[in-house]
Structures are given as structure tokens and as C-alpha cells.
N, C-alpha and C positions, 0 to 999 in steps of 0.2 A: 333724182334721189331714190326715187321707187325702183327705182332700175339699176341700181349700184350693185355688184358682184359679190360675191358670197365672201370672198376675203375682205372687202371692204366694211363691209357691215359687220365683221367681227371684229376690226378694229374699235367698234361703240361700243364693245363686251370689255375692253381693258387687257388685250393678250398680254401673256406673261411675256413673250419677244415674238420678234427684233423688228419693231416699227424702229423706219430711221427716220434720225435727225433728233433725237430723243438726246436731250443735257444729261448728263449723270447732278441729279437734284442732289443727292445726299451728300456734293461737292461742296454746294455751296452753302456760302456763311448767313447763316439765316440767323444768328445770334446779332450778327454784325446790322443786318438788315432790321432787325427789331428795333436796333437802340436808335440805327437813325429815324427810322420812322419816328419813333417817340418821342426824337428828339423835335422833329418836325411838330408833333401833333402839342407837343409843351407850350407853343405860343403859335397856337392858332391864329392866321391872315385870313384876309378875304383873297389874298394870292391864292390860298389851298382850296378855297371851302366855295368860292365863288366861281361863277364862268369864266371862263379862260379862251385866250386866244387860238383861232383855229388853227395857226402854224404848231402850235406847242410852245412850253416853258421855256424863255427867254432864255436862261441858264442854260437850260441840258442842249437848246438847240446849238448854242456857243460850245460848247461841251461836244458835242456829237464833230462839229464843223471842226473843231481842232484833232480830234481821235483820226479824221478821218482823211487831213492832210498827212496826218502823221506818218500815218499803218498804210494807207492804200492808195494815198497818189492825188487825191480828189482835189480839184480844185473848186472851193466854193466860200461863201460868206453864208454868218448864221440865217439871215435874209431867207439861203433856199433851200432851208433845213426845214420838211416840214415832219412833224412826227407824229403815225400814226400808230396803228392797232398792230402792225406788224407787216409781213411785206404782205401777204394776202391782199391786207385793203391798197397796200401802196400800189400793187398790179391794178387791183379794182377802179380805184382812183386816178391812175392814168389812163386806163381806157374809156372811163365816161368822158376825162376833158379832149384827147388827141382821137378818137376813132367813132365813125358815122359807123349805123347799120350798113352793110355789103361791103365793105373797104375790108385791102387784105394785109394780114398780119403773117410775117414770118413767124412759125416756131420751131424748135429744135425738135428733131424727131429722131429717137424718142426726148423725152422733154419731159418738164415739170407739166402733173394732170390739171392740177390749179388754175395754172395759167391760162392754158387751153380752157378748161372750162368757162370761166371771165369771161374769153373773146367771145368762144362759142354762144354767152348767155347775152351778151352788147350787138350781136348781129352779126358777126365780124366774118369774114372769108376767112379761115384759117389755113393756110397753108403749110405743111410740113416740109421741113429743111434737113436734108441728111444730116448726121456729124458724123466726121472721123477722128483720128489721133489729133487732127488739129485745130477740133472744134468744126462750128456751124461751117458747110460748106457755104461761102457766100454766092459761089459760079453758080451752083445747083435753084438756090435762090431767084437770082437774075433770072433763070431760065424759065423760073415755074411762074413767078411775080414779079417783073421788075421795075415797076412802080409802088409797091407794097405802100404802106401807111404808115404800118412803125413793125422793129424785129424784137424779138423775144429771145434774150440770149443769157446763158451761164459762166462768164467765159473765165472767171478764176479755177473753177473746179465744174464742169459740165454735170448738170445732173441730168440721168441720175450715170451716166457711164463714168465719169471722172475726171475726163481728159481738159487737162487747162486750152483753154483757143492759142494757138501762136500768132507772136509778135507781126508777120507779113498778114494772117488772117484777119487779123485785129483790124491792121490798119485799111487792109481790101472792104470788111463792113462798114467802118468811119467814113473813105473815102465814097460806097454806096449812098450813104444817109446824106452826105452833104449834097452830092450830086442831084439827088433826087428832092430834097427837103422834108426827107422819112425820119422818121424817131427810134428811138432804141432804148430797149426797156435792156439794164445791166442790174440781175439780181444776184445779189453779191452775197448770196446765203449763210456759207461756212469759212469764207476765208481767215477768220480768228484762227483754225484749226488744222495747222501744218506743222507736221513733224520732221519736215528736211527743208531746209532754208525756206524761201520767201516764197509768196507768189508774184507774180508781173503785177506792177503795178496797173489800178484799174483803165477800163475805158474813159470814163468820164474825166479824167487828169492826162488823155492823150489830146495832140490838137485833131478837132474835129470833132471835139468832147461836147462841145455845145449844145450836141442833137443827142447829147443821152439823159436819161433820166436814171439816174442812182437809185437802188431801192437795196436796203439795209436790215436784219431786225435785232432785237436783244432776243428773240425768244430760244435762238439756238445758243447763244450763251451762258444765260440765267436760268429762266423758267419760263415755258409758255405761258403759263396762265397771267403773267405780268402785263402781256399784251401790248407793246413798247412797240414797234420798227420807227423807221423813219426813210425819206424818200428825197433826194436832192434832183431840184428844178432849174430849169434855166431862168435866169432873168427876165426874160419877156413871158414867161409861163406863172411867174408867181401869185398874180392876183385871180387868173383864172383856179390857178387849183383849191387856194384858198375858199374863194368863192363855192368850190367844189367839196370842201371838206365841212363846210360850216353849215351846207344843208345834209350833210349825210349823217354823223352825229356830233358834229360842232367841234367837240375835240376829247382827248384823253382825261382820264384823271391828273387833275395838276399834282396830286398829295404823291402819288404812284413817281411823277416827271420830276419832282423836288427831291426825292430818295433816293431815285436814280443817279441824279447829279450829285449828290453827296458820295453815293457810290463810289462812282469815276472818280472823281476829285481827289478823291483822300484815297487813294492807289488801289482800295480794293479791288478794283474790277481789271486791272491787269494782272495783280494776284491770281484773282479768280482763273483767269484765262490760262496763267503760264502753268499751277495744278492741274487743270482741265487737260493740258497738252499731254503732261505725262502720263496720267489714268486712263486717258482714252489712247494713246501710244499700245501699253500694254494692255488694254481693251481689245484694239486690233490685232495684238500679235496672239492672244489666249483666242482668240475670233478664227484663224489662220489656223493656227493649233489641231482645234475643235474639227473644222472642217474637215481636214485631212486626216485625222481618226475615225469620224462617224460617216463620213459621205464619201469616203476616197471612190475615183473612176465617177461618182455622180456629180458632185457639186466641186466644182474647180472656181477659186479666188485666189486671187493676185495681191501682195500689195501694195498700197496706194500711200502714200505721202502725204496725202491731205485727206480733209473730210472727217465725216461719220457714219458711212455706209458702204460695206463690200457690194460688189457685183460677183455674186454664185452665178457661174455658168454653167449649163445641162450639158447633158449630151443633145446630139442634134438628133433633133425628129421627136423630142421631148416637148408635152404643152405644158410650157409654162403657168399658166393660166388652172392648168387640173390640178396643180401637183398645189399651189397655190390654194387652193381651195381646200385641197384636202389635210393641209396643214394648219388653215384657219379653224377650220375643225376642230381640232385637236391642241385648240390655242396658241398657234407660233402664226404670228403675222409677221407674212414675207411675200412682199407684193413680185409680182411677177413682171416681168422686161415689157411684154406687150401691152400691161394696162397705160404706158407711159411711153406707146409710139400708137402713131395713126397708119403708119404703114408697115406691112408683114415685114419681122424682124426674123435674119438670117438663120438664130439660133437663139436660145429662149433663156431665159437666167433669172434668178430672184434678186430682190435687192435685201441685203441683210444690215441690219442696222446692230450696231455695237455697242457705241458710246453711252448710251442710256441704260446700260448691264453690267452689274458688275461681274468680274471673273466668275463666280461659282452661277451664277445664274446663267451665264453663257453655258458653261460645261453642260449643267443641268438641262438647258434648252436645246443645246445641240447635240446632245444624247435622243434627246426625245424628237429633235428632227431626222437626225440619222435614221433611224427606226423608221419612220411614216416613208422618207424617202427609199428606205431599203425594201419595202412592203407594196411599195410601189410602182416601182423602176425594177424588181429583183429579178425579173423575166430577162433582164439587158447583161449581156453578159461585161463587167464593166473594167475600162482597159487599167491597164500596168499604169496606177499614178507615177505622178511626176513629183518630186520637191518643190517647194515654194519656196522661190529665193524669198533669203531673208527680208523681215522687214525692216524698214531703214529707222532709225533710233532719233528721235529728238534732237536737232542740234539748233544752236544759237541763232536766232535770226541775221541775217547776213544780209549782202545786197541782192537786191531784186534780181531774178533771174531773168532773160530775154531768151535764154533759146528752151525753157522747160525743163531743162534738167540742171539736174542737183549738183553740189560742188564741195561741201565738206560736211561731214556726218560726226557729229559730238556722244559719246557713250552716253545711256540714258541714264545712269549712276552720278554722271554729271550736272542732267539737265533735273534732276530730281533736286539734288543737294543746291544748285542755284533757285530752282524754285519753292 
């Protein structure tokens, strides 16, 4: 922690942008969220007010178990729904019960730094795993570990590059894990947040699912500070984790778990989510925008069809890392490509996060990064931009895709007025 880089430690200052993965709060119904609370707290149980079960709230875990056959495939009973603090502890939590000091761990590289850090603090051999367009290489894997312990993977939307894992890669890491009787951490971060048909349905609902451990949170939905995830176990895993959760801190707020469940129940929280799709829609496309006015020839983004965070690429021979820094400075938190690979990365890119900004405060922030960047970089003479295709508009959930791409596009005039 003493050692954390200058842009990290400006993130504890409260930058004005673009930490990603950040909810847009002023979305949500906090009027809604009072009354059930109060409604909760109008007749007070020893349900709310007393220690609770280390799996979580009976309810919400029922609750969670059905959301989760529904949306993403999972096959489970309320049994191996445990809920925690969010997926942080859920990583946390799976690596005290499944992995010894010196045992090695697949991770994506680059990759979520969280994670990494976990293993890196349980003792773990961490091994880094390239990804391309079609997620974790599994071959590369084999080659560097192929007995590994358990794999660390993103495969609905890859963070932080974006790319969903395909359907043969899918089933090439399953067929890995069973082969071997390795584990698989599937952190299913953002997948609420697609704006062009579905995503693949998860790993844990394909056969071979057995050897995965689901890890879920609300925090990217709601509100961080609620502190809700939840983590789905195999059957022969449940009493160990339990075991595991009840000495760490026993379990969540039940009062927190009970509101939640009224949430869901009574449709707010699909509400919540189909709004969210379209603010954050044109969140990304005013993101896109932005870019292309203040950073043209420096910062080049794509976009993405899911998620809450562009990938701005440099030019090459750019440290990510400086320009990073010098932009925490100056209040814009935009973590850089390298802090979130363990091996030298081709070409260097920030990650810019959107959803958590509204329009004028994007403009505003990216006026003020164009600038830093141009002050910069200005010594570079920078080439003839290109257009950004457009970005694809919100359309109706549909069926699951298997080869990654997209199949019909609904005008976002539409997807407003239905939601």
C-alpha cells in the first residue's frame, strides 16, 4: 500500500473522472429505497436486528438464484448462493478455501489488479495468461502452468480490454479444469450492461460448470457503498465456505439483505437496470464524442457494446503510466493499461470510465484531459484521425449470442420510451 503509484493514491482524493466501473448514483431511486427500508424497520425482527446466517438472507439468496437462472444461464439452488461484501471478498473468499501458499493461479494478463493482488497476498504462484479477441489464451496457459490450482477469468466482457471469451475457448478452459480437477474463479462484473443484444450465456451453466465458482456483485448496479455481491459454489464446496465466511466477519447486514429483496421483487431493480442501459448508452457515445475533439491523433477508443469503461489507446512508444500520473495530478483518474498487466504491454492505453458522469461533466473532464494530454504528447506530431464507427444503440434483449456478435440494433428513442 506504501507503494501504490501516484495515480492510485489519487483515487483516495475523490477525482472529478473517470474511475471506471462507477453506477451513475443520481439514477437511482433512493426515494423508493427509503420507503422500503422503513418499511422494514416499522416492525422490527430479530430476523433484521440479530445474527444471521453466514450464507445470507434466505430470501434474497432465493431471489439472487432465480435473477441468475434467468439473465445468465447459472445453474444453481438458493443452497450455493452465498452473499457477500461484494465480489472483492468473493475472490478473497475463494482463495483462503481452494489455494495453499506456492500453488499457481492462472490470471488474465492484463487483468483485474484486485485479483492479482488476493493471490499475490495467500502466497500464490501467479501466473499471467495472455488474452486476445477471444479471451484467455488457454494453450498459452497449459504451456506456462498446466497443472495450475484454479484460473481467474472475465469471460462475459474481459476486463479491463473488453473482449467477451468465445464459445470453443470457453469450452477448451472447462474442458482444462475438469481434466486436471483445477477451479475457475468466473467474475461476472458488468454483464447487467449491454447495449447490443445478450451476452453468452455464463460458464457456470455450461457442462463442466461444476469446477466454477460464480462471483457476482450489486455494487456495479446500485451503489458501492451497499456492499451486497454474492458468489455461487458447488455442492461439495458449501460447507467449507460457509465455515470460511463465518470466521471472516460472519455475514452482511440482514436489514441491507431484506431491502434488497424487496428491491428485486417488486421490479424495481429491473427498472433500475433497463434506465441505467440507456444513460450509460449515451454516456458512451458523449465519451466517444469527447475524445475525438480533445485528444484526436492521441487517444483513440472504439466502441464497445457492453460494459462501463473505454479502452483510450496511445500512440506507441507512449508510457502509459507518466501520462497517468500526470493526469491524477490534475484530478482525472485514468488508470493506465500497464498497472493491470504483469507482462510488458505492446502499446499503452488508459482505461476511461463513463457511466459514473454525466454528459456535461464528461465534456468538462475531457476538455481538461485533452489539454494535459496535449501539453504532453505535443512534441508528437499526431496522425490524420480516423472516425469512430458508430456506436451501436440499445436494442431489446434477444437470444444469447454464440459467435460474439451482434444480430439486430433497436434505435435508442425506442429503448428509452420502453424503459
Amino acid at each position: 500500500m506504501i507503494a501504490a503509484p501516484a495515480f492510485e493514491k489519487a483515487f483516495w482524493r475523490r477525482p472529478e473522472a473517470f474511475y471506471p466501473g462507477l453506477p451513475a448514483l443520481e439514477l437511482l431511486p433512493l426515494e423508493t429505497w427509503r420507503k422500503l427500508s422503513d418499511k422494514r424497520l416499522a416492525q422490527p425482527r430479530r430476523t433484521y436486528l440479530g445474527y444471521g446466517h453466514p450464507g445470507g438472507y434466505g430470501p434474497l439468496r432465493m431471489v439472487i438464484a432465480e435473477y441468475l437462472s434467468g439473465s445468465r444461464g447459472v445453474r444453481c439452488r438458493p443452497e450455493q448462493v452465498i452473499v457477500v461484501s461484494g465480489s472483492q471478498q468473493g475472490i478473497d473468499l475463494t482463495t483462503r478455501v481452494l489455494v495453499d501458499e506456492d500453488e499457481e493461479i492462472w490470471i488474465e494478463d492484463p487483468g483485474y489488479g484486485g485479483a492479482r493482488s488476493v493471490f499475490q497476498a495467500a502466497g500464490a504462484d501467479v501466473i499471467p495468461v495472455p488474452v486476445d479477441q477471444d479471451g484467455l489464451v488457454v494453450s498459452e496457459g497449459v504451456a506456462r502452468a498446466p497443472h495450475a490450482r484454479l484460473a481467474y477469468v472475465t469471460p462475459a466482457h474481459q476486463y479491463p480490454l473488453g473482449h467477451p471469451m468465445s464459445m470453443s475457448r470457453r469450452k477448451e478452459l472447462l474442458q482444462w479444469a475438469t481434466t486436471n480437477n483445477s477451479w475457475i474463479i468466473e467474475d461476472d462484473y458488468d454483464s447487467e450492461f449491454r447495449y447490443n443484444g445478450r451476452p453468452q450465456p455464463a460458464l457456470q451453466g455450461m457442462p463442466g460448470g461444476n469446477r466454477v465458482i460464480y462471483v457476482g456483485t450489486f455494487s456495479k448496479v446500485l451503489f458501492p457503498s451497499l456492499r451486497l455481491g454474492y458468489i455461487v459454489v458447488p455442492d461439495e464446496l458449501i460447507d467449507a465456505f460457509l465455515v470460511a465466511r463465518s470466521l471472516s466477519d460472519r455475514h452482511q447486514s440482514t436489514l441491507d439483505q431484506a431491502v434488497l429483496t424487496d428491491f428485486i421483487v417488486d421490479g424495481h431493480f429491473t427498472r433500475h437496470i433497463r434506465r441505467s442501459r440507456v444513460a450509460y448508452a449515451e454516456r458512451q457515445e458523449c465519451m466517444l464524442d469527447r475524445l475525438a475533439h480533445e485528444t484526436p491523433g492521441y487517444i483513440h477508443a472504439a466502441p464497445d457494446p457492453a460494459g462501463m469503461s473505454l479502452v483510450g489507446w496511445l500512440p506507441p512508444g507512449v508510457s502509459d503510466l507518466q501520462l497517468a500520473e500526470r493526469l491524477a495530478a490534475g484530478g482525472i483518474y485514468a488508470p493506465p493499461l500497464s498497472y493491470f498487466a504483469m507482462e510488458p504491454q505492446p502499446r499503452g492505453a488508459l482505461m476511461l470510465g463513463y457511466t459514473g458522469f454525466a454528459p456535461l461533466r464528461i465534456k468538462f473532464s475531457a476538455k481538461k484531459m485533452g489539454s494535459t494530454v496535449r501539453e504532453v504528447l505535443g512534441n508528437r506530431r499526431p496522425p490524420t484521425p480516423r472516425p469512430s464507427p458508430p456506436l451501436p444503440n440499445p436494442s431489446v434483449p434477444g437470444p444469447a449470442s454464440t459467435n460474439g456478435h451482434h444480430t439486430t440494433v433497436t434505435p435508442i428513442s425506442r429503448f428509452r420510451r420502453e424503459a
